[in-house]
MOPAC internal coordinates of N, CA, C and O (Angstrom, degrees):
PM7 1SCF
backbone

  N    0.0000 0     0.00 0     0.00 0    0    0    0
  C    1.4412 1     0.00 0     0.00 0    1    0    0
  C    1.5282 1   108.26 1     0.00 0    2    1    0
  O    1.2310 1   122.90 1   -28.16 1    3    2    1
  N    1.3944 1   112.05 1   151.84 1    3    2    1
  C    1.5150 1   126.01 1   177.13 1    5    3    2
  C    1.5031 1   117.63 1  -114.37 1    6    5    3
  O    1.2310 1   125.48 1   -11.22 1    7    6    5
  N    1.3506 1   107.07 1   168.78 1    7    6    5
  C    1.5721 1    99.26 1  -160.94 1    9    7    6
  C    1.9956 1    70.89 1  -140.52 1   10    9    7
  O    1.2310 1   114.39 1   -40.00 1   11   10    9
  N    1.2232 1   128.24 1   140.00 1   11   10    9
  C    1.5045 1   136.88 1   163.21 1   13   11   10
  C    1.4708 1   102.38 1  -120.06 1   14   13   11
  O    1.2310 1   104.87 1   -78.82 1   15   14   13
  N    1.7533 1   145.58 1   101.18 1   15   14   13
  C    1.3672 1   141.17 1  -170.52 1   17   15   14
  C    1.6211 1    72.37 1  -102.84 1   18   17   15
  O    1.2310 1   140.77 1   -30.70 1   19   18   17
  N    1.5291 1    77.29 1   149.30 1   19   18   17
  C    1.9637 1    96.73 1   157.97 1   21   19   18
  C    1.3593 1    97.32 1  -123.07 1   22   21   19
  O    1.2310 1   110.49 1   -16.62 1   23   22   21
  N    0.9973 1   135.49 1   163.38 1   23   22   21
  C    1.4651 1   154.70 1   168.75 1   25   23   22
  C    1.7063 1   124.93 1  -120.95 1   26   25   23
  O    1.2310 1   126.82 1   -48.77 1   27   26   25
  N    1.3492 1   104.49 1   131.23 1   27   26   25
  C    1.9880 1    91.02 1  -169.82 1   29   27   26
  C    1.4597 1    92.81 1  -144.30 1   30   29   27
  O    1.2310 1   128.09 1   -61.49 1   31   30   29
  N    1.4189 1   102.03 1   118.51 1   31   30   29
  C    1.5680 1   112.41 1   171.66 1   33   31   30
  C    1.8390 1    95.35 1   -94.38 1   34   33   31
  O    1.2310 1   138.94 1   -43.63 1   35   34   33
  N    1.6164 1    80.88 1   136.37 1   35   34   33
  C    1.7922 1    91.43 1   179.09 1   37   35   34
  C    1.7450 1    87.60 1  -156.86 1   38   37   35
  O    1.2310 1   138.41 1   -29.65 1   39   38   37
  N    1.7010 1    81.91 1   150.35 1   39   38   37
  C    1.8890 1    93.36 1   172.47 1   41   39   38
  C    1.6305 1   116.97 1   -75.27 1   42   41   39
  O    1.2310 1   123.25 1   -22.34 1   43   42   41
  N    0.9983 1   111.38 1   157.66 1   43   42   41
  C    1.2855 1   116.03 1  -171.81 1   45   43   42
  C    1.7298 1   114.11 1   -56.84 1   46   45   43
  O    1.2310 1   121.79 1   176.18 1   47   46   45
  N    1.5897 1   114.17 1    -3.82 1   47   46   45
  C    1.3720 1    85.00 1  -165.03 1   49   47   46
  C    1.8490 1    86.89 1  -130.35 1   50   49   47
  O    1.2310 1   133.44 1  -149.88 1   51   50   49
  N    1.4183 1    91.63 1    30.12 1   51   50   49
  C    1.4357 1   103.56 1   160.66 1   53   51   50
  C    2.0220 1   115.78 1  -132.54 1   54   53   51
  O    1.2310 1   134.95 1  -142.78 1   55   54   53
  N    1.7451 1    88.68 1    37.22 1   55   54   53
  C    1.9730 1    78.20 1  -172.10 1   57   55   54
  C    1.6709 1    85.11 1   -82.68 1   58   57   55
  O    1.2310 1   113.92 1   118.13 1   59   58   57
  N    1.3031 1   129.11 1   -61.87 1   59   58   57
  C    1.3566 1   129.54 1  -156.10 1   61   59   58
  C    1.5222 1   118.55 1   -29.71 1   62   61   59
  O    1.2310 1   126.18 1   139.91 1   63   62   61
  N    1.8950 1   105.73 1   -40.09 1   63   62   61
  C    1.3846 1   113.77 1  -161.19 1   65   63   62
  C    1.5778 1    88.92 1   -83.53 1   66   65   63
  O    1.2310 1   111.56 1   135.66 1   67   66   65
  N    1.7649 1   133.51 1   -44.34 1   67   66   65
  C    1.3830 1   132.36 1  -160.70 1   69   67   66
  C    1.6195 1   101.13 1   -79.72 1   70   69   67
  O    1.2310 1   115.11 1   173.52 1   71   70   69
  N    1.7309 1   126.88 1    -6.48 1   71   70   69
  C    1.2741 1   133.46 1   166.72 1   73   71   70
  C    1.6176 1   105.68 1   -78.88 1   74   73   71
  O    1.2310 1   114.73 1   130.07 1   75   74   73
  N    1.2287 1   127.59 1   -49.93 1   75   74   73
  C    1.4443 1   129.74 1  -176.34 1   77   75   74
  C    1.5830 1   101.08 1   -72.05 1   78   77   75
  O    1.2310 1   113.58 1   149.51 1   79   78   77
  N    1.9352 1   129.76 1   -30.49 1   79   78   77
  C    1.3392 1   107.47 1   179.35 1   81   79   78
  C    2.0217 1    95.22 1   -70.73 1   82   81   79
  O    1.2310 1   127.09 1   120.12 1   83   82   81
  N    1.0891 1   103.96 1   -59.88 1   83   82   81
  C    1.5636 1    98.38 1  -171.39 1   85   83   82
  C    1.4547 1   121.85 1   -31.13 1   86   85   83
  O    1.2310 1   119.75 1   134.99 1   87   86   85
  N    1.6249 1   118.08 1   -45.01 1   87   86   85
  C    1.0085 1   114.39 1  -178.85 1   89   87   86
  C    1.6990 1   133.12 1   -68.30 1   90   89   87
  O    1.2310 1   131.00 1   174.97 1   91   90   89
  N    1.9319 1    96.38 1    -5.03 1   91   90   89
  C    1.0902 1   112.25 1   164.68 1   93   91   90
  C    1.5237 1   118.19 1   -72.56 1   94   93   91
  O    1.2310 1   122.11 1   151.47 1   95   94   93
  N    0.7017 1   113.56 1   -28.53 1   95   94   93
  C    1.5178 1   130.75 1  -164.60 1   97   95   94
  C    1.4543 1   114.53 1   -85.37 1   98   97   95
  O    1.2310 1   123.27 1   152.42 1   99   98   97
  N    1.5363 1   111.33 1   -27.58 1   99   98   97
  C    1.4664 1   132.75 1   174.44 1  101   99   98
  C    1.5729 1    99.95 1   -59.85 1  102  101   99
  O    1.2310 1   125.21 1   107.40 1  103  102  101
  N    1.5771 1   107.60 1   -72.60 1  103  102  101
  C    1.3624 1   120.00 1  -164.39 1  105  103  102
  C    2.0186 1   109.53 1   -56.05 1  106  105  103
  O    1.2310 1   133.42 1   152.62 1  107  106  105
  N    1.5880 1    91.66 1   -27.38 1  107  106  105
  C    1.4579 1    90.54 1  -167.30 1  109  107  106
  C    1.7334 1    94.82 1   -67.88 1  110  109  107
  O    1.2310 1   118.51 1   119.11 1  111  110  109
  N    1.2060 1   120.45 1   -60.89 1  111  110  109
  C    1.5136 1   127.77 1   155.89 1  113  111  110
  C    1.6236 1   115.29 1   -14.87 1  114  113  111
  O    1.2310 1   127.69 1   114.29 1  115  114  113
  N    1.2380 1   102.80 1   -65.71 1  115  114  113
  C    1.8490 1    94.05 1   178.72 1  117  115  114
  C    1.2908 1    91.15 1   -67.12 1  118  117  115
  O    1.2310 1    97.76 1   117.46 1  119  118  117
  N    1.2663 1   157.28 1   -62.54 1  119  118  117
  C    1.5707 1   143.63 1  -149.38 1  121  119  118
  C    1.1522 1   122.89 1   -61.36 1  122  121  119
  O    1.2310 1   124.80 1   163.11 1  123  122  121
  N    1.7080 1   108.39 1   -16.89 1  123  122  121
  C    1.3738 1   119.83 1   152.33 1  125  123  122
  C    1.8580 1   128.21 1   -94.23 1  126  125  123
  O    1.2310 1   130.40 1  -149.35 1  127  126  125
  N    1.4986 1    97.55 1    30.65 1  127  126  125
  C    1.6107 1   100.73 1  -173.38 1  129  127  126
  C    1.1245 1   119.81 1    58.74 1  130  129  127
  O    1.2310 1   120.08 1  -156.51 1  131  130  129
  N    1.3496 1   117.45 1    23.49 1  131  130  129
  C    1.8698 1   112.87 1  -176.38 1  133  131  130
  C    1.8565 1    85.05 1   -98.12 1  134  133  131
  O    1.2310 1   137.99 1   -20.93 1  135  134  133
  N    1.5502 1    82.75 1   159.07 1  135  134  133
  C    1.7803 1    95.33 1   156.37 1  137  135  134
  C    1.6362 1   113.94 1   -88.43 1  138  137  135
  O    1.2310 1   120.20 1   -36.73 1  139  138  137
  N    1.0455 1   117.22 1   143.27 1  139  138  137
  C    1.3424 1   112.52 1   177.22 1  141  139  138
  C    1.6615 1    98.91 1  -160.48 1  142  141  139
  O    1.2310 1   131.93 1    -6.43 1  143  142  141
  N    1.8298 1    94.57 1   173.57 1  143  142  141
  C    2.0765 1   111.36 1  -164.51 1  145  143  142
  C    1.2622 1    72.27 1  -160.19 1  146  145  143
  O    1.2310 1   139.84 1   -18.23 1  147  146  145
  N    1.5802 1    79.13 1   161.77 1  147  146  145
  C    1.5377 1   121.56 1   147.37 1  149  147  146
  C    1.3635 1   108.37 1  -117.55 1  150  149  147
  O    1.2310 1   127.88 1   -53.43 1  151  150  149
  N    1.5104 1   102.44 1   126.57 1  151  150  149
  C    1.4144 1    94.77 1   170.90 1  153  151  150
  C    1.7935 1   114.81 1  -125.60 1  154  153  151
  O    1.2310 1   129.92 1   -45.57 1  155  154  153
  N    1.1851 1    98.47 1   134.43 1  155  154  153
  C    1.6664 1   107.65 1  -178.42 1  157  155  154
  C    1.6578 1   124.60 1   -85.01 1  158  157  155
  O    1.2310 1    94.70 1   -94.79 1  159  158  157
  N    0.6513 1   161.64 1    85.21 1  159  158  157
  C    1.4832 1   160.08 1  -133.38 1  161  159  158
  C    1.9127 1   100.01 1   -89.52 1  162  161  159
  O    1.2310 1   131.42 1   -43.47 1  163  162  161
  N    1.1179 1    95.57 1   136.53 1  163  162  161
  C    1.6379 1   103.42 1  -170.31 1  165  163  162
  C    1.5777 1    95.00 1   -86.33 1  166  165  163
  O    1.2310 1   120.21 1   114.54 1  167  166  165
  N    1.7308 1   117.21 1   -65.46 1  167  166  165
  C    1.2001 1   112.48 1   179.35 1  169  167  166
  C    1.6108 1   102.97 1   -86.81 1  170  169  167
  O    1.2310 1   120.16 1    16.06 1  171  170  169
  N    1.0869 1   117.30 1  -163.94 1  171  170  169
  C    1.5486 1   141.06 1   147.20 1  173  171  170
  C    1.1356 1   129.14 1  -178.48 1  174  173  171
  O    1.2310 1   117.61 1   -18.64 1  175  174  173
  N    1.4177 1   122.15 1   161.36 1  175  174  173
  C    1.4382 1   106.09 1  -179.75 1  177  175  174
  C    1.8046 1   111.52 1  -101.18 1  178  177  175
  O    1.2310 1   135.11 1    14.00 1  179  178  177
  N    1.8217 1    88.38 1  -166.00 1  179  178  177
  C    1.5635 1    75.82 1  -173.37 1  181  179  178
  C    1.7762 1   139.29 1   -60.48 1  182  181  179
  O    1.2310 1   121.70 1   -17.74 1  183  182  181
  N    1.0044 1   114.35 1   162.26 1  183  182  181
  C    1.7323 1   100.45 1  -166.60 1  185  183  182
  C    1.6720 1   121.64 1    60.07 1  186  185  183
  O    1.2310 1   121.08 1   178.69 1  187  186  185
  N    1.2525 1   115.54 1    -1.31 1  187  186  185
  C    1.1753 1   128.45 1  -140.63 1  189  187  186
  C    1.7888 1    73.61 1   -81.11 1  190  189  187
  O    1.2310 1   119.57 1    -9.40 1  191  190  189
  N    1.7836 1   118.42 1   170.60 1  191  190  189
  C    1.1697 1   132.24 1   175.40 1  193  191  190
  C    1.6383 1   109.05 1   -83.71 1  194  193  191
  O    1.2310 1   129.62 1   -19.46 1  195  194  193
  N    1.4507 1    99.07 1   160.54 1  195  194  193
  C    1.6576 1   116.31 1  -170.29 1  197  195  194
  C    1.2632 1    96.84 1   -90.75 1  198  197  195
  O    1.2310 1   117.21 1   133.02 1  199  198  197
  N    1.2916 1   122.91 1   -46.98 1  199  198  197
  C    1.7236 1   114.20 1  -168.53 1  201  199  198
  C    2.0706 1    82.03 1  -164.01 1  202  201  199
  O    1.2310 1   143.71 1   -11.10 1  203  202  201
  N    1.3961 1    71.54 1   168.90 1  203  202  201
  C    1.9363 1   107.68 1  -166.35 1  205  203  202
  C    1.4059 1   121.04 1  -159.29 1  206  205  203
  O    1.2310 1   136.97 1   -44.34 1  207  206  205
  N    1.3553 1    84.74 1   135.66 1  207  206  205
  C    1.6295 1   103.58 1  -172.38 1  209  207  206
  C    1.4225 1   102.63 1  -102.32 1  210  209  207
  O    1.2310 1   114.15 1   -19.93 1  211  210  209
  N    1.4999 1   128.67 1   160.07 1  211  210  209
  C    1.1337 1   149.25 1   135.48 1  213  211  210
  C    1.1758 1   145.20 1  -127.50 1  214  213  211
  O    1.2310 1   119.10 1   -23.75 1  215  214  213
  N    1.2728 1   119.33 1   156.25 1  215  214  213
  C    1.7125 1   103.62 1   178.87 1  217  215  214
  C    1.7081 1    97.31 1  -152.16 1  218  217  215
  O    1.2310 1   129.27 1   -37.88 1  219  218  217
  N    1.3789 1    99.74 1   142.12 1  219  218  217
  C    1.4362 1    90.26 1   173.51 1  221  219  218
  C    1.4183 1   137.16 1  -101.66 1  222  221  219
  O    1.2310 1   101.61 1   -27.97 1  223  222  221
  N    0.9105 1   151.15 1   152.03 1  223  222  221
  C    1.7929 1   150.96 1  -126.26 1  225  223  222
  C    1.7424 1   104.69 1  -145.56 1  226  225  223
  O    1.2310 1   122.75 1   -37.10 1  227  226  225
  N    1.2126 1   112.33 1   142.90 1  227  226  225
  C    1.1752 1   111.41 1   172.38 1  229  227  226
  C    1.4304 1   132.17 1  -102.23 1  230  229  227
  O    1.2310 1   135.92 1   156.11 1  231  230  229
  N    1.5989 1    86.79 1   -23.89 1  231  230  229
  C    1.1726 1   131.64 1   156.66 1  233  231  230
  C    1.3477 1   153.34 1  -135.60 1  234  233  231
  O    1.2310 1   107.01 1   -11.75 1  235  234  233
  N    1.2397 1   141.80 1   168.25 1  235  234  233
  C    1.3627 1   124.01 1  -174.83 1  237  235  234
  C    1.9631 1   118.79 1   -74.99 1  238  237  235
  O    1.2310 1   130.97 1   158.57 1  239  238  237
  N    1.6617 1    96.43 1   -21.43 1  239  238  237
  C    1.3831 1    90.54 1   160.23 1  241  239  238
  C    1.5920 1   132.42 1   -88.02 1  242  241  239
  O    1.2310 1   121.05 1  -174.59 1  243  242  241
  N    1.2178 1   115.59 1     5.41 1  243  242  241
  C    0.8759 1   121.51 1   149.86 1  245  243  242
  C    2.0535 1   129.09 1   -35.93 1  246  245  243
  O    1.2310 1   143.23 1   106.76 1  247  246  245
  N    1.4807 1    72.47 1   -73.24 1  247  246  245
  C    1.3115 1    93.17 1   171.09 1  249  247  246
  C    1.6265 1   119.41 1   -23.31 1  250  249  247
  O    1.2310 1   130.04 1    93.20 1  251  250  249
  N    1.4652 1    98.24 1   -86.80 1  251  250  249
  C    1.5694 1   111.40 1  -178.35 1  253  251  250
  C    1.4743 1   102.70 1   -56.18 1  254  253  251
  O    1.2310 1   108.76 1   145.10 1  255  254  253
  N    1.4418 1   138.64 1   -34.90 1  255  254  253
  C    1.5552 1   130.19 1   179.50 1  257  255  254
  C    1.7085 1    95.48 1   -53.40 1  258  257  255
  O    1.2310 1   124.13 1   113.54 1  259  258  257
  N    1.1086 1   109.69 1   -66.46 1  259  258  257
  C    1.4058 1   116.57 1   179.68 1  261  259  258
  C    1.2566 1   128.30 1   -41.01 1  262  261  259
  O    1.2310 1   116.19 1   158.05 1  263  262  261
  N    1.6284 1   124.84 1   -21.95 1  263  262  261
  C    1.3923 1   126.57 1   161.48 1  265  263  262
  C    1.1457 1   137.29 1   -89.34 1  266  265  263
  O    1.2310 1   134.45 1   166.02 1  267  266  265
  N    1.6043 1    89.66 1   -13.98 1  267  266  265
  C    1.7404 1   109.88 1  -172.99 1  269  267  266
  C    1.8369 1    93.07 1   -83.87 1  270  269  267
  O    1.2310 1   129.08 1   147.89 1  271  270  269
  N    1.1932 1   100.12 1   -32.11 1  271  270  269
  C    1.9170 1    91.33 1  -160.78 1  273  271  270
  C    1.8835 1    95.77 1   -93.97 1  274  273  271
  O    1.2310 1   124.11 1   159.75 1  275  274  273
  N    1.0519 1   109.71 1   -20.25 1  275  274  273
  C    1.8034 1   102.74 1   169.95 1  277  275  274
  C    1.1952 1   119.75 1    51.83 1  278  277  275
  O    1.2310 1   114.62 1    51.43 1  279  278  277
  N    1.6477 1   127.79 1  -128.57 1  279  278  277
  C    1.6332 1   101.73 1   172.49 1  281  279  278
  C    1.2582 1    90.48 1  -134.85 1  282  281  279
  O    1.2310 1   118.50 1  -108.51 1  283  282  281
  N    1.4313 1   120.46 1    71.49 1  283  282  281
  C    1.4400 1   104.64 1   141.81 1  285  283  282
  C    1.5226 1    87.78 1   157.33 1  286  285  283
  O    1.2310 1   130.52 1    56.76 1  287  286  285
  N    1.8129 1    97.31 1  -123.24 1  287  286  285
  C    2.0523 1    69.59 1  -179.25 1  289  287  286
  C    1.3513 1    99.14 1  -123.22 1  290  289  287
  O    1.2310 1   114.64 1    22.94 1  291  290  289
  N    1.7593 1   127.77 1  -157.06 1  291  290  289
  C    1.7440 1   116.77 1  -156.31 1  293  291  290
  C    1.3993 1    86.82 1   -55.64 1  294  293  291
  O    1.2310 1   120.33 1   118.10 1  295  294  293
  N    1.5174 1   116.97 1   -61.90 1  295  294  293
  C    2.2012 1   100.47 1  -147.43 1  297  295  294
  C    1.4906 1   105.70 1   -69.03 1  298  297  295
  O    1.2310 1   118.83 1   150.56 1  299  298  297
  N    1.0868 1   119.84 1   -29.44 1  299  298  297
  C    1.7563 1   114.05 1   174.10 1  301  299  298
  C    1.3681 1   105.41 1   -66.21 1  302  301  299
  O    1.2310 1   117.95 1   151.66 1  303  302  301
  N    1.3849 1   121.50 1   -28.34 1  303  302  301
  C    1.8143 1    97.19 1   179.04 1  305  303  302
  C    1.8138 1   104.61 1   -90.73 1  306  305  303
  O    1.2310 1   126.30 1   147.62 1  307  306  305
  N    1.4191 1   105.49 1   -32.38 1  307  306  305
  C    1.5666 1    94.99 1   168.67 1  309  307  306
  C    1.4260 1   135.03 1   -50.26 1  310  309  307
  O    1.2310 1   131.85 1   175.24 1  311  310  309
  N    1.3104 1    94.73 1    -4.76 1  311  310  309
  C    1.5343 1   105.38 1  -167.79 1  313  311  310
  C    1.3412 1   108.98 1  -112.91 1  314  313  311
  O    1.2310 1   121.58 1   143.55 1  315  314  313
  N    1.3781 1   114.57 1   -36.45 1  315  314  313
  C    1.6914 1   115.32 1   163.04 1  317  315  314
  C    1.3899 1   112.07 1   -94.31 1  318  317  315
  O    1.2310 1   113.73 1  -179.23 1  319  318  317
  N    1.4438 1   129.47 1     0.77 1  319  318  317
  C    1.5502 1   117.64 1   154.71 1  321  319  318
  C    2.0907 1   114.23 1   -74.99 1  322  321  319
  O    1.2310 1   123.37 1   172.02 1  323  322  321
  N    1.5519 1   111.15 1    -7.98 1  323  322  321
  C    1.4170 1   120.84 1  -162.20 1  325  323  322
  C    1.2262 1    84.64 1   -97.89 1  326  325  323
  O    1.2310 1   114.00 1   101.47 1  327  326  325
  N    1.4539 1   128.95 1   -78.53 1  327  326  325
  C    0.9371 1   127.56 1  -171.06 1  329  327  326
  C    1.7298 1   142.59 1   -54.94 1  330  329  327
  O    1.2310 1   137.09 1   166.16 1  331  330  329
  N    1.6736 1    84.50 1   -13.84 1  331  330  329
  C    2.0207 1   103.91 1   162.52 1  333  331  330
  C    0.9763 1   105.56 1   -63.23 1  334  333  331
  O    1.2310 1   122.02 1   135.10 1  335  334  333
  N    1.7755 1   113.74 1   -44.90 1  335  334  333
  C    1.6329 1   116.49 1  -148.24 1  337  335  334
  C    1.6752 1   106.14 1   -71.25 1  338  337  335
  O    1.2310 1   127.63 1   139.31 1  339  338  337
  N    0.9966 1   102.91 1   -40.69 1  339  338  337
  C    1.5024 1   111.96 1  -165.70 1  341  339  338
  C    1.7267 1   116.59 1   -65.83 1  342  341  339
  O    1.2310 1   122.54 1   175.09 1  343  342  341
  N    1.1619 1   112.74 1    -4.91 1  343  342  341
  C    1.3227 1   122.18 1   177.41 1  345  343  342
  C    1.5320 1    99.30 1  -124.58 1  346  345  343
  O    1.2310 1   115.15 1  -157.29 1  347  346  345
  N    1.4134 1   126.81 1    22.71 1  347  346  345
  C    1.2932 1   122.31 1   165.98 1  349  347  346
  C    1.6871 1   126.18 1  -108.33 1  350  349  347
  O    1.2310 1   115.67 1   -47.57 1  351  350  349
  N    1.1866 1   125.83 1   132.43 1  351  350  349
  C    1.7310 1   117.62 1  -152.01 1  353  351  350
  C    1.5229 1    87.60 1   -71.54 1  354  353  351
  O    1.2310 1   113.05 1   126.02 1  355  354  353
  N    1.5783 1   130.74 1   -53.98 1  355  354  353
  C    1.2383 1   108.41 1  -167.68 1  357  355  354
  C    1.9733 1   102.18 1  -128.89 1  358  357  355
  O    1.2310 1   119.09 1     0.51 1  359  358  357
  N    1.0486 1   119.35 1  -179.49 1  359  358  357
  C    1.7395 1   113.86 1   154.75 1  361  359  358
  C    1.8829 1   113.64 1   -31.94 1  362  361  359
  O    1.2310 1   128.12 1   -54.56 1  363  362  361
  N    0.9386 1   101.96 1   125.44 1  363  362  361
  C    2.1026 1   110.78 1   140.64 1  365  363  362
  C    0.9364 1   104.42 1    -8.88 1  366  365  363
  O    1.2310 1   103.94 1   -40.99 1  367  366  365
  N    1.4298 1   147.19 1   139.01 1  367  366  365
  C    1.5190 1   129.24 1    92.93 1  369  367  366
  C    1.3054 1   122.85 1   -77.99 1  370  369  367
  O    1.2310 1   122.55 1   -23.80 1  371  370  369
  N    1.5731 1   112.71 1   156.20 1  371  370  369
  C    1.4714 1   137.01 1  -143.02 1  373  371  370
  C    1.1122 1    85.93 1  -143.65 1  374  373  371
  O    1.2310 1   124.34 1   -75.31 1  375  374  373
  N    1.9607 1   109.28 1   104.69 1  375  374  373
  C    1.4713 1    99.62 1   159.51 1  377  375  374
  C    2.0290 1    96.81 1  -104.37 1  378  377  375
  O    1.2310 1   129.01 1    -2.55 1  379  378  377
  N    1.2006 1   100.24 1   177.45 1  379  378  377
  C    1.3836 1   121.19 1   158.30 1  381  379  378
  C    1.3523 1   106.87 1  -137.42 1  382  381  379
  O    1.2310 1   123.62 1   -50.17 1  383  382  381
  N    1.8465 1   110.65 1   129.83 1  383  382  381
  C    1.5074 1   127.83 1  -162.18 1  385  383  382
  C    1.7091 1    90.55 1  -129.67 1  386  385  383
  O    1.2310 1   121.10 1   -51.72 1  387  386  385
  N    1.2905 1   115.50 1   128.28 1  387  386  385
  C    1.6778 1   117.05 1   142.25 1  389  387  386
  C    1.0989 1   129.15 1   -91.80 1  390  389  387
  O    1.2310 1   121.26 1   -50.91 1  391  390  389
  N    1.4798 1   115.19 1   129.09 1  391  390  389
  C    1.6506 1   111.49 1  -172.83 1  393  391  390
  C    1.5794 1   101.46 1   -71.41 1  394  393  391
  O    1.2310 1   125.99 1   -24.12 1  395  394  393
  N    1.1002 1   106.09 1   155.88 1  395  394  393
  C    1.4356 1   107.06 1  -172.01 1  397  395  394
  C    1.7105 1   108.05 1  -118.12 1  398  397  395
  O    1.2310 1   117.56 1   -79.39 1  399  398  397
  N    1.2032 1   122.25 1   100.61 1  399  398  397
  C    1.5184 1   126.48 1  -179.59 1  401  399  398
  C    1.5439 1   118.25 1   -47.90 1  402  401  399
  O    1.2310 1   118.90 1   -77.69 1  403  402  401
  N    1.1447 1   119.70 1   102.31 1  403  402  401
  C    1.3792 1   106.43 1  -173.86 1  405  403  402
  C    1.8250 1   117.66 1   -88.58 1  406  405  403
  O    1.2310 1   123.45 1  -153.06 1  407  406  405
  N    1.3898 1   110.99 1    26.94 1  407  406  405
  C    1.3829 1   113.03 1   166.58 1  409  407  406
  C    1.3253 1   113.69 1   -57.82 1  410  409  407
  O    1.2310 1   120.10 1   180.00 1  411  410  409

């Protein structure tokens, strides 16, 4: 299993609006049978991210299926990938995590 975190630095008096894009992004995720969160970080450190998404993967094509189809179709995601960005302090980070079976 795979773990894909995104990471989104946003100023504080833009978490609500970068919480309502994420949470778009959740549902679009479950509508494709993925597991997915939002997760908010209580502490963090410095530079550290404002909020984070996940979803989990079974595979690595997952992944890219999952970016290509976005939440909805090309101009609806072009339009909520524009409008995320612009209330974001810098780019995403994009990790990719493997869960690691500890049998």
């Amino acid at each position: 299993m795979y773990i894909a975190r995104f990471s989104y630095d946003v100023q504080p008096v833009n978490r609500q609006s970068a919480i309502d894009f994420i949470h778009r992004e959740v549902e679009a995720a479950r509508a494709n049978r993925l597991k997915a969160r939002l997760l908010v970080p209580l502490t963090r450190g410095q530079g550290g991210a404002a909020l984070q998404f996940e979803v989990e993967l079974t595979s690595l094509d997952q992944f890219d299926r999952f970016r290509e189809r976005g939440v909805g179709d090309d101009e609806e995601t072009g339009r909520w990938m524009h409008a995320f960005s612009e209330i974001l302090a810098s780019p995403p980070t994009v990790e990719l995590l493997r869960v690691e079976d500890s049998r």
